[in-house]
C-alpha positions in Angstrom: 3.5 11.5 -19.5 2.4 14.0 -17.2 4.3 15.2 -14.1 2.6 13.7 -11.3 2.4 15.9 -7.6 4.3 13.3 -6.3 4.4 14.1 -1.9 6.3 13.0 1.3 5.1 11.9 4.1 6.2 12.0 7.8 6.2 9.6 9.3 -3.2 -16.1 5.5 -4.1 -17.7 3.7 -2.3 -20.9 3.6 -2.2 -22.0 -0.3 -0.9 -25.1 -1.4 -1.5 -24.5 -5.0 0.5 -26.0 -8.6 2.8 -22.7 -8.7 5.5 -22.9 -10.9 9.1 -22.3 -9.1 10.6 -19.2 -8.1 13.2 -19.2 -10.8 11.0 -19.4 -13.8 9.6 -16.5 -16.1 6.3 -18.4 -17.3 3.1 -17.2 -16.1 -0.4 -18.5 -16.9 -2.8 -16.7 -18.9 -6.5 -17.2 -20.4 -7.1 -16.4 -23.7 -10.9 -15.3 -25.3 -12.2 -18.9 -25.1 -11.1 -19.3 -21.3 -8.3 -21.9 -22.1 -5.2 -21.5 -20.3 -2.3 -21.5 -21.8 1.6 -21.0 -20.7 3.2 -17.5 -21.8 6.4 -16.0 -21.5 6.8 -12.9 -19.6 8.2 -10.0 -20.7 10.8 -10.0 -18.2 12.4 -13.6 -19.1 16.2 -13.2 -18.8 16.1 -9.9 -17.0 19.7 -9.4 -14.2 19.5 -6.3 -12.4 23.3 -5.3 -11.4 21.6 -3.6 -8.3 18.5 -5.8 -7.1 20.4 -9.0 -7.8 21.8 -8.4 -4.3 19.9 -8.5 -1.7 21.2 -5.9 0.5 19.1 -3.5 -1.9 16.0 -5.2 0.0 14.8 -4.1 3.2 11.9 -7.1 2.8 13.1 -10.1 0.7 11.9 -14.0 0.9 16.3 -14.7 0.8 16.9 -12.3 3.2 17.5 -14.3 6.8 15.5 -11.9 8.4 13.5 -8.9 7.8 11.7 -6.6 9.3 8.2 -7.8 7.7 8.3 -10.8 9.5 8.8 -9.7 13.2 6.9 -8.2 15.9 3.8 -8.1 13.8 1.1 -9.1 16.2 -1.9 -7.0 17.2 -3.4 -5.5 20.2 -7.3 -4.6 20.2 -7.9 -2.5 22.7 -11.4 -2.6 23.4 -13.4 0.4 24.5 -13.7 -1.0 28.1 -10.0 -1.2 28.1 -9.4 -4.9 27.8 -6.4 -6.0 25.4 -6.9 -9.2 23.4 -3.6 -10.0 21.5 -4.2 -11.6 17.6 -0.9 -13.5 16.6 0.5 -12.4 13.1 0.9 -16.2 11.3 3.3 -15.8 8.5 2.0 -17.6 5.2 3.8 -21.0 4.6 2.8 -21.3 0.7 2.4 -17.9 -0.7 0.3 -17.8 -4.0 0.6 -14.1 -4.2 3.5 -11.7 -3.6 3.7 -8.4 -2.1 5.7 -5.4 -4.0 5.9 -2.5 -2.2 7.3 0.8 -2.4 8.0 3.1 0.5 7.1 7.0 0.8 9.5 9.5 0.9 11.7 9.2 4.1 14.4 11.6 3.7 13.3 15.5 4.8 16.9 17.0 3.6 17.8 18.9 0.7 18.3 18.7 -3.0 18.3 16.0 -5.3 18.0 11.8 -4.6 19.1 9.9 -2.1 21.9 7.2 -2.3 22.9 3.4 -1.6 26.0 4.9 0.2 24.8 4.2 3.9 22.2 1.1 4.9 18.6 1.7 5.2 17.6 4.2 8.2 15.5 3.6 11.4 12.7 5.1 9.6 13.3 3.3 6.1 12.7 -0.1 7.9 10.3 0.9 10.5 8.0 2.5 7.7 8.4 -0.7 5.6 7.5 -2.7 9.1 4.0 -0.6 9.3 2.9 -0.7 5.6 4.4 -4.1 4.6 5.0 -5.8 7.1 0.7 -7.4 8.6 0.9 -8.8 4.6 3.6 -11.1 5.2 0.1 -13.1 6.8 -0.7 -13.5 3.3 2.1 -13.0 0.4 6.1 -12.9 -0.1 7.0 -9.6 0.8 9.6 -8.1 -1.6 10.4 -4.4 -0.7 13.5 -2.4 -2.7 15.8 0.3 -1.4 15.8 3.5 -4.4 17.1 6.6 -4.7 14.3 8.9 -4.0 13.5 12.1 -4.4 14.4 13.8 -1.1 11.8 15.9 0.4 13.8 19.2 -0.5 14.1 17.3 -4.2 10.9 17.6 -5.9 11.8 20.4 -8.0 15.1 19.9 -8.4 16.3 15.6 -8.0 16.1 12.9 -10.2 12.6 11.9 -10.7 13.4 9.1 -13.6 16.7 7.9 -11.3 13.7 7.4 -8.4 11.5 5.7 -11.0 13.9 3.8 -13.0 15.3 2.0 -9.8 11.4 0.9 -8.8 10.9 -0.4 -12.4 14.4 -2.3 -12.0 13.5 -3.9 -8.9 10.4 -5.0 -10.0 11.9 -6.4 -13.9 14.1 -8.2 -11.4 11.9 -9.6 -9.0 9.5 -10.7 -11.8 12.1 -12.2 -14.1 13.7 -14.1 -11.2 11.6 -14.8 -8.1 7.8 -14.5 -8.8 7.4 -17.7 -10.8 3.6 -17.2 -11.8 2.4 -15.7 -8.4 -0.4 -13.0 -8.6 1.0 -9.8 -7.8 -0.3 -7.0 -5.1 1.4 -3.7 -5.3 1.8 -1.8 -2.4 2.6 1.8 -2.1 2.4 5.1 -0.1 3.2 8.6 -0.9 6.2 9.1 -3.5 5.9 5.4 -3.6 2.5 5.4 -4.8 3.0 7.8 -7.7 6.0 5.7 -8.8 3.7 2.7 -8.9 1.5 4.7 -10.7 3.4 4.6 -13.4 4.4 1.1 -13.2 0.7 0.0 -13.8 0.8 2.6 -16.8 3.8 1.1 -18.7 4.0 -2.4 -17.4 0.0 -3.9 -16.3 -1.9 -1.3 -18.0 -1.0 -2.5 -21.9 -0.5 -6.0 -21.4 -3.2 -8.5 -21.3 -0.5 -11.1 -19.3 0.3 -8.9 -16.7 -3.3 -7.5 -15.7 -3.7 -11.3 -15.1 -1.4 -11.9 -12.4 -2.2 -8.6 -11.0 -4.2 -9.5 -7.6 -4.5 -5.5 -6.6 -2.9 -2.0 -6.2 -3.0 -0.4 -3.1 -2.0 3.1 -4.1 -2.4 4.9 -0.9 -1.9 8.6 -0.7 -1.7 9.7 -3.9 -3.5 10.9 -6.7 -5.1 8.3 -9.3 -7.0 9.8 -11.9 -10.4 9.1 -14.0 -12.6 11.2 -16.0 -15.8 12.8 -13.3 -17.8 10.1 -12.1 -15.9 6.9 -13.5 -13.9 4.2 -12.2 -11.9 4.0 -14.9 -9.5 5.9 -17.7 -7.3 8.9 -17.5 -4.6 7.3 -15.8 -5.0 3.8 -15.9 -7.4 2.6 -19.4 -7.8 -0.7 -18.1 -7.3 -1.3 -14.4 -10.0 0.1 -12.5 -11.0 1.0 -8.9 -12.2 -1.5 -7.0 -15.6 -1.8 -5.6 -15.5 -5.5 -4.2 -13.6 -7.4 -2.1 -13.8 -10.0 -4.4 -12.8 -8.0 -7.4 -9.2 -8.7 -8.7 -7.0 -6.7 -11.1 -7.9 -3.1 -9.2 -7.1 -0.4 -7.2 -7.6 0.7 -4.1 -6.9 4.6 -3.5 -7.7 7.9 -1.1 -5.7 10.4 1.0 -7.2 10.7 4.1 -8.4 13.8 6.1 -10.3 14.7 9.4 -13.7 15.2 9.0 -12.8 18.6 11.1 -10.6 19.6 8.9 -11.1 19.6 4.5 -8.9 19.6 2.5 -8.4 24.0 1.7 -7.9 25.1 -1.5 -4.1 24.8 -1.6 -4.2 20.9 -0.8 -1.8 18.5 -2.0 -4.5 15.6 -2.3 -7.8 15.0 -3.6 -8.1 16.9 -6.7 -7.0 16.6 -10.5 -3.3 17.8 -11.6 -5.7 19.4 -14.4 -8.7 19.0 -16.9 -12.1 18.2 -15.5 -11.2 14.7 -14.0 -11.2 13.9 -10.4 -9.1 11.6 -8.2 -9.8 7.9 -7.0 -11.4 7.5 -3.5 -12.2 4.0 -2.3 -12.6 3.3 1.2 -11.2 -0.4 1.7 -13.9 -0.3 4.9 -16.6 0.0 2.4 -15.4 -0.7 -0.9 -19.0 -0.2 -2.4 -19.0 3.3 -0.8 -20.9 4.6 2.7 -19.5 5.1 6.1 -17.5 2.5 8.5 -15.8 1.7 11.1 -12.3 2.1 10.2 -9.6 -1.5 11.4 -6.5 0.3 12.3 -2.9 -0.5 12.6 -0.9 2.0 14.7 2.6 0.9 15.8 2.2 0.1 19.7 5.0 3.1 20.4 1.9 4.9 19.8 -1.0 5.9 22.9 -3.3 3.8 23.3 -5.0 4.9 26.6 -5.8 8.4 28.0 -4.0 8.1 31.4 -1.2 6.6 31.0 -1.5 5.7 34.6 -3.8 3.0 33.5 -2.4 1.6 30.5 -2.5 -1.9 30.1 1.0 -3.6 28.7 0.8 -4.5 25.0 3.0 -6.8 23.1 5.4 -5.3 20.4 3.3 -4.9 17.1 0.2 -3.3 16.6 -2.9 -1.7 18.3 -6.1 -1.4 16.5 -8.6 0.4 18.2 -12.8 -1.1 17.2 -15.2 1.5 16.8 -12.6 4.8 17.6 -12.5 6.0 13.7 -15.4 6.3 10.8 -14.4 6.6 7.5 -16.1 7.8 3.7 -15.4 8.9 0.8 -17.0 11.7 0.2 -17.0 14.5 -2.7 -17.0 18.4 -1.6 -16.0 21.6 -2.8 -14.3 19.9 -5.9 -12.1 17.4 -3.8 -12.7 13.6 -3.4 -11.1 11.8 -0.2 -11.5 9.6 3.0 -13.5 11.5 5.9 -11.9 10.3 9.0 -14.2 10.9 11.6 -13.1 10.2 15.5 -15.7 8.9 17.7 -13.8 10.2 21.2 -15.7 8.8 24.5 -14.6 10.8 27.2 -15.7 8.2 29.7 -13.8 5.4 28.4 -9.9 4.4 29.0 -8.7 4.7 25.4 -7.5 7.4 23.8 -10.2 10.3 22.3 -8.2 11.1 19.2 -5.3 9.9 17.1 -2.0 11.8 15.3 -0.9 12.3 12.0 -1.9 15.7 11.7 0.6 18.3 9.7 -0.9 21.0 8.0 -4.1 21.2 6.8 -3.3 20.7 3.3 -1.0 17.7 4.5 -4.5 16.4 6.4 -3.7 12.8 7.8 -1.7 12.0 4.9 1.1 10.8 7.5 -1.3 7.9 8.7 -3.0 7.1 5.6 -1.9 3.5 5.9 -2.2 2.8 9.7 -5.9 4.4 9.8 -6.9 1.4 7.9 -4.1 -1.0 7.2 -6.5 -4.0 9.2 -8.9 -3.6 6.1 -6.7 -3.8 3.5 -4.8 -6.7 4.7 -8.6 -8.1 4.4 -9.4 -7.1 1.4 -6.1 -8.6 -0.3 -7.3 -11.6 1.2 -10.3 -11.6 0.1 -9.0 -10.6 -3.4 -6.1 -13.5 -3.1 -8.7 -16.3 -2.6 -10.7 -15.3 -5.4 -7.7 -14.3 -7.7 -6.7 -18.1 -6.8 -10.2 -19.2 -7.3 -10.6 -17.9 -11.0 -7.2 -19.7 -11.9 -7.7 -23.5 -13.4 
């Protein structure tokens, strides 16, 4: 397999369907004729020494509390100012479940990081922002590994990092998903690693690209030959143009429409050959401009003066109309366009963070420029994945 130019970054459906139990390993799948027939999984019997406790999980349905199930509510601000508060409802009967892999979080040295301390501030507040508005709509399951540290990409453990997503996820399927469609979730160092998972685990196997509901593989590259949806990485999951289509991928790094990517990016071009990389806008899956729904954590601005600031409840604030975004193809790079529509006149902020350097672009708030829209696109992609089951 190739190395990938893996990166860091800074910073409901109610369902009451005929699941099978958590504890079981058989999963449904349609053969040529469309009958459905019971099959075992490939994980049946699988014990992780690590995952098996669930102090290795920052989100976990056993877990008493976690941080994807609190302070999740959102405040849209309106351009006039006004706040109107939308309650996060936590699903009751999940038919899908939520995997999701966090970026890289430690900036230090050398090598991997370690199960020696408990998670960080940042380790659960990033899983909080990414995974966190899905617990409307899915079982969030979110592992502690051993990353590569941001001074470790050239020198750390990329397998150790690897191996402990894939064990996680053996675990998880083996012992709690009991015939649940799956959405992968990822950002960053996370997303490459996931990457991979759909290339050994989904990508070859006719069972698993059944229960797979989507992958969001944010922040990243994933690569097809010019022009195509599908192949180079991934032969048989492609992107996803529909918000009904199941068994895809959503994927773009994001960047101002101010500021291209320059030549020396890290995102939005091939690793090599003549391919390019994914870019699908989850605003407008089917390509074109839109208004972007965003997510940013309310420690964030949300108003210019700050004089004026209304109070906001702990969660969210999305921001209607402030951010258009497109993928768009230029100078040889593909990517999200994030174009900020500032009204001087108005009480809300006139432009957002996330900025590093410009070959960084807004890679540190991939995920909050349009987390609103892909929490409604799984759910779209939920109901029908539910849908097409007998």
């Amino acid at each position: 397999m190739r190395a990938r130019r893996a990166a860091a970054a800074a910073v409901v459906l109610l369902v009451a369907t005929a699941c099978s139990g958590d504890d079981g390993a058989d999963v449904g799948a349609r053969d040529e004729a469309g009958t459905t027939t019971t099959v075992q999984a490939p994980y049946a019997g699988y014990v992780s020494e690590v995952y098996s406790a669930t102090d290795k999980w920052i989100c976990h349905p056993d877990l008493p509390a976690d941080t994807c199930r609190t302070e999740l509510d959102v405040n849209v601000v309106a351009p006039d100012g006004s706040v109107e508060v939308v309650p996060h409802d936590l699903v009751e009967e999940a038919a899908v479940d939520c995997f999701y892999v966090y970026p890289t979080l430690n900036f230090g040295g050398e090598g991997n990081t370690t199960f020696d301390a408990p998670p960080t501030e940042l380790e659960i507040g990033t899983v909080h922002q990414h995974a966190g508005p899905f617990s409307s709509l899915c079982r969030v399951f979110a592992p502690r590994y051993r990353q590569l540290t941001l001074g470790g990409f050239g020198t750390g453990d990329r397998e150790l990092a690897y191996g402990d997503v894939a064990d996680a996820f053996k675990h998880y399927m083996a012992n709690a998903n009991g015939g649940r469609g799956v959405v992968l979730i990822g950002h960053s160092q996370g997303s490459g690693h996931l990457v991979r998972l759909l290339e050994e685990e989904f990508d070859r196997d006719d069972t698993m690209r059944e229960l797979l509901v989507s992958a969001l593989l944010i922040g990243t590259g994933v690569e097809v030959p010019a022009g195509e949806d599908v192949g180079g990485d991934l032969a048989n999951v492609p992107a996803c143009r529909a918000e009904t289509q199941t068994g895809c991928v959503i994927s773009y790094a994001s960047f101002r429409s101010t500021s291209p990517p320059p030549e020396n990016s890290f995102f939005g071009r091939a690793r090599e050959g003549d391919g390019q990389v994914l870019c699908t806008n989850p605003a407008a899956l089917a390509g074109g401009a839109a208004g972007l729904d965003t997510r940013f954590p309310t420690t964030s601005a949300a108003f210019a003066d700050p004089a004026g600031a209304r109070e906001l409840v702990p969660g969210f604030i999305a921001f209607p109309g402030l951010l258009t975004g497109e993928c768009v193809e230029r100078d040889g790079f593909t990517y999200l366009e994030v174009t900020v529509n500032a009204d001087p006149a108005d009480p809300r902020i006139d432009d957002i963070g996330g900025d590093l350097t410009p070959e960084w672009g807004l890679h540190a708030v991939d995920v909050a420029l349009a987390a609103g829209d892909l929490v409604r696109v799984v759910r779209s992609q939920t109901e029908a994945w539910i849908a097409a089951r007998p």
